[in-house]
N, C-alpha and C positions, 0 to 999 in steps of 0.2 A: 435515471437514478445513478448511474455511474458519474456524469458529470459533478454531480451532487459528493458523489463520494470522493472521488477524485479533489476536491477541490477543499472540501475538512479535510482529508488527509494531507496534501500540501501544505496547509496553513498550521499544520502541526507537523511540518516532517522530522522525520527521524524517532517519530513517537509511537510508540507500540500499542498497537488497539487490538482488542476482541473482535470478533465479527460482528457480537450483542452491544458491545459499548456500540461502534458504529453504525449500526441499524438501529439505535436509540438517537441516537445523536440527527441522523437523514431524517428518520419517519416515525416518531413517537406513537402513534395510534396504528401502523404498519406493524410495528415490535411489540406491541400488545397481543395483538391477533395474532401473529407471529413472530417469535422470536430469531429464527432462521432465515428469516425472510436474504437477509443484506450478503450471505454467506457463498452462493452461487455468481452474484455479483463479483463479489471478492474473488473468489475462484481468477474467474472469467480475467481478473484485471490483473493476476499472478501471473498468468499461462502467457498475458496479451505484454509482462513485464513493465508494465506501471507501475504497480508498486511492491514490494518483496513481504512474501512471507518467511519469519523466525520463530519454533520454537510455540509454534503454532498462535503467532500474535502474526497481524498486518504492519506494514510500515510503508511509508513512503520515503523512502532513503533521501540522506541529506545530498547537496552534491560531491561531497568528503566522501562518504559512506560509495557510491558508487565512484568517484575514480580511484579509491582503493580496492574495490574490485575489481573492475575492468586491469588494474594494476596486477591484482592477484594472477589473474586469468591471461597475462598476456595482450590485454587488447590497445594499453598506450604502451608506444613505443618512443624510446627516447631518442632525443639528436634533433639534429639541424632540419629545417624546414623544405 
């Protein structure tokens, strides 16, 4: 299932999802039975930094979105090679 998620949320990056939108979106008859179901998933893929949670939506950051991060944070440094 992670692959699964992983790979809607790519093809929509930068796009803010519920944990309910996308455990609709993976497993239709999954999200009936359970609505929660996709949210442990989710979790799992924050902690493992796939993709960022905001504000309590998911996203899969654009690659803009994370080198102004890592920008934020120090982690590119500028200059010669």
């Amino acid at each position: 299932m992670e692959w699964e998620i992983l790979l809607i949320m790519k093809q929509a990056e930068g796009t803010r999802f519920t944990y309910k939108h996308i455990g609709k979106m993976v497993d239709r008859e999954e999200s009936r039975e359970n609505p929660h179901w996709a949210r442990p998933i989710l979790e799992k893929l924050v902690g493992e930094r796939h993709i960022w949670k905001q504000e309590g939506y998911y996203l899969y950051p654009t690659d803009e979105e994370r080198a102004k991060e890592r920008k934020k944070h120090g982690g590119v440094k500028s200059g010669g090679a």
